[in-house]
ZAMARGU-4260 file (C-alpha; in steps of 0.2 Angstrom, whole numbers, plus 5000, padded with zeros to 4 digits):
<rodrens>
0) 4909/4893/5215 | 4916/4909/5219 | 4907/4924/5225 | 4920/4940/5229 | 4911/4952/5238
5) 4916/4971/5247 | 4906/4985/5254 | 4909/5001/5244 | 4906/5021/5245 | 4896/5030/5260
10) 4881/5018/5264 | 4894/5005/5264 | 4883/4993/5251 | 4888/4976/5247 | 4893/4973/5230
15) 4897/4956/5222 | 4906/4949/5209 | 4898/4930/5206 | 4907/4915/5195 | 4908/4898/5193
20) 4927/4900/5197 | 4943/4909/5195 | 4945/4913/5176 | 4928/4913/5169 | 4915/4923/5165
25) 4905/4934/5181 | 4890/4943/5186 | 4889/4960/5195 | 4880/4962/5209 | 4873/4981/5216
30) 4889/4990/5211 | 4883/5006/5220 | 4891/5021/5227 | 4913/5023/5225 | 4912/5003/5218
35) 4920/5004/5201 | 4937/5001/5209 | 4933/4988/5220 | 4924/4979/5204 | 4940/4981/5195
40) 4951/4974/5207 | 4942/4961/5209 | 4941/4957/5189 | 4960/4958/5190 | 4963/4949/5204
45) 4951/4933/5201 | 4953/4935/5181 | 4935/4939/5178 | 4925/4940/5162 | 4908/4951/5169
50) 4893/4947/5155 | 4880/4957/5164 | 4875/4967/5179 | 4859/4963/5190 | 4852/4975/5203
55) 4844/4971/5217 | 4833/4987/5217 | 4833/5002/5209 | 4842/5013/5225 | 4856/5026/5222
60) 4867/5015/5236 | 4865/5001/5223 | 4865/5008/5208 | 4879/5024/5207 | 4890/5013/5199
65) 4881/5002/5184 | 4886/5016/5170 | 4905/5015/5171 | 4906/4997/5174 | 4894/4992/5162
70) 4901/5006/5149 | 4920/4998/5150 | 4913/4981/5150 | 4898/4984/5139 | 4888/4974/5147
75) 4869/4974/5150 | 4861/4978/5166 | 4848/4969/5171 | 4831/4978/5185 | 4814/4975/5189
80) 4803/4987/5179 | 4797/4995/5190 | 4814/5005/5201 | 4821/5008/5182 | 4819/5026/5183
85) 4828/5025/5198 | 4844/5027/5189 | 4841/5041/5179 | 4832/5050/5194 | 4838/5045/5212
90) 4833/5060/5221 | 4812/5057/5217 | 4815/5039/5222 | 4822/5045/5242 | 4808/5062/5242
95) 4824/5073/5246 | 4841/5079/5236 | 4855/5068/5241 | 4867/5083/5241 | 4878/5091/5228
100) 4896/5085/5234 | 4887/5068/5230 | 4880/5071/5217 | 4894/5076/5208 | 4903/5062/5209
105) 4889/5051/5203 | 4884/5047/5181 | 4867/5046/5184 | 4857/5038/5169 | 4855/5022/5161
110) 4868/5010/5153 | 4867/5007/5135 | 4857/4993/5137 | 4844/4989/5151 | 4833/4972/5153
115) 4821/4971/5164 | 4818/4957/5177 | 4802/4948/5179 | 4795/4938/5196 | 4799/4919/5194
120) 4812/4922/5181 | 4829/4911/5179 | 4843/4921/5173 | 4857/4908/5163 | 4871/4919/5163
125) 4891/4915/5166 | 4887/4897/5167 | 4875/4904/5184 | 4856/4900/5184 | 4850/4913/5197
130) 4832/4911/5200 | 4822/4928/5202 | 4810/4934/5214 | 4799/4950/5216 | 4800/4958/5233
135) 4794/4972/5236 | 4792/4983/5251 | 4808/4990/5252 | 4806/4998/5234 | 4793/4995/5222
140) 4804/4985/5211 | 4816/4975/5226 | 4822/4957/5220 | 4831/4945/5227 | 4841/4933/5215
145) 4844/4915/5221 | 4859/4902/5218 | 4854/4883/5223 | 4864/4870/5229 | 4878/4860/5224
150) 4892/4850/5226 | 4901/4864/5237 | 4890/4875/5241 | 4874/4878/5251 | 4860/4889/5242
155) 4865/4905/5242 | 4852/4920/5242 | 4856/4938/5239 | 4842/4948/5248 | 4847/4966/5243
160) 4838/4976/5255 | 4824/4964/5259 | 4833/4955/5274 | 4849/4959/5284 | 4857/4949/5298
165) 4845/4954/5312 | 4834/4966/5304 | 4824/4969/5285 | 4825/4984/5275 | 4820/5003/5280
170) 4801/5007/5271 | 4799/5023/5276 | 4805/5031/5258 | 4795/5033/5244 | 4787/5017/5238
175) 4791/5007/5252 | 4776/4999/5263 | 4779/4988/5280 | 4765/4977/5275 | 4772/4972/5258
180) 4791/4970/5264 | 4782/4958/5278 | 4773/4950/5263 | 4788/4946/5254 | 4798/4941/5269
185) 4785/4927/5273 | 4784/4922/5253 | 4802/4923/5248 | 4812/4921/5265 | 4800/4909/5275
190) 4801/4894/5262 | 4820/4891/5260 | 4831/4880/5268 | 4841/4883/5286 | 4855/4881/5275
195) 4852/4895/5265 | 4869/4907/5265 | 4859/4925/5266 | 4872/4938/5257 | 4863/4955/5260
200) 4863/4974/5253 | 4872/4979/5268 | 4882/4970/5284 | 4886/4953/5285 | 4883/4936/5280
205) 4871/4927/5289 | 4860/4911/5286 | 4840/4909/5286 | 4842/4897/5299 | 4851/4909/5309
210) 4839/4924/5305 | 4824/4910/5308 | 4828/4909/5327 | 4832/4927/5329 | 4828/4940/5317
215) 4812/4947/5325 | 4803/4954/5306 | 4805/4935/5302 | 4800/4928/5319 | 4785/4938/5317
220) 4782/4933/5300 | 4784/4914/5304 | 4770/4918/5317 | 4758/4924/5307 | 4759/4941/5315
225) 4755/4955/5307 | 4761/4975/5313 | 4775/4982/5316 | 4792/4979/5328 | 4804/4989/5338
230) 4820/4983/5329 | 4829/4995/5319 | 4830/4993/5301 | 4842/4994/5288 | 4848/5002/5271
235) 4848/5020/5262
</rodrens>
């Protein structure tokens, strides 16, 4: 397995580039704000063949780059329905202009071809199943894509904005709700394995064992607590 990842553009949002190794085809991961040349390097550098991108949510931290890459790859790129006009509108889905110097840089709009994700899903692309799951409360559209187990690898989970090491996404943009991102953290965080490698929207690696015993969104989630907590949150 091989998963090359780098944080890219102002927000600093993690990007990946997934394979079952060096020389074969890839997935793209969140290629959001200044990631084209990351994503490219790492084609180059790891002789990559990318046969789609999938999104996490629908944010313009996540998404600034899926027209160029997906236009010189022509590729599809895949999103929950519901953050798809996300991408031809970022500045309704933060409530506020994100500021012309950024904007000018960005190609807002859809790729060519758009598919849209679906709770439960399995995604069979570049020799990858990657399992699906809808979680909101972060955005109204937030997934998380899972990669189980093998032979040298541990399950590996890429929460997007639902959960970072030591803290969970920000909800305080429009369509974000605290009660639903606690929802999703106790449906799709709560029932995988210790073991889980947890590669997040933003920051580092971490583990769900590790964010079990002291992340304190999911410690209050495992306890059946409902309400809020003073730890910061994360994400654009």
């Amino acid at each position: 397995m091989l998963i090359a990842g780098f944080p890219a553009g102002a927000w600093g949002t993690n990007c990946y580039l997934v394979a079952p190794a060096a020389g074969e085809e890839c997935v793209i991961i969140d290629p959001g704000h200044q990631a084209t040349q990351g994503v490219e390097e790492a084609i180059a550098k790891h002789r990559l063949k990318p046969v789609a991108v999938i999104l996490t949510h629908g944010h313009i931290d996540h998404v600034a780059s899926v027209v160029p890459v997906c236009g010189a790859h022509d590729v599809p790129a895949w999103i929950h329905p519901a953050d798809r006009y996300m991408m031809s509108d970022p500045e309704k889905a933060i409530g506020r202009s994100i500021g012309m110097p950024l904007m000018g840089e960005l190609t807002v709009g859809e790729p060519d071809d758009v598919k849209e994700l679906t709770d439960g899903a399995r995604l069979n692309l570049a020799g990858l199943e990657l399992s699906v799951a809808h979680a909101p409360g972060h955005t109204k559209g937030s997934v998380t894509f899972g990669l189980p187990e093998s032979a040298d690898i541990p399950p590996v989970f890429f929460s997007g904005d639902l959960l970072f090491a030591g803290s969970i996404g920000r909800t305080d943009l429009p369509g974000g709700d605290h009660a639903e991102i606690l929802e999703s953290l106790a449906r799709v965080c709560l029932p995988l394995n210790d073991s889980t490698v947890v590669l997040s929207g933003h920051g580092p690696q971490t583990s769900i064992g590790q964010e079990r015993a002291t992340n304190p969104y999911l410690r209050q989630v495992a306890a059946g607590l409902g309400g809020g907590s003073s730890a910061p949150r994360r994400g654009m």
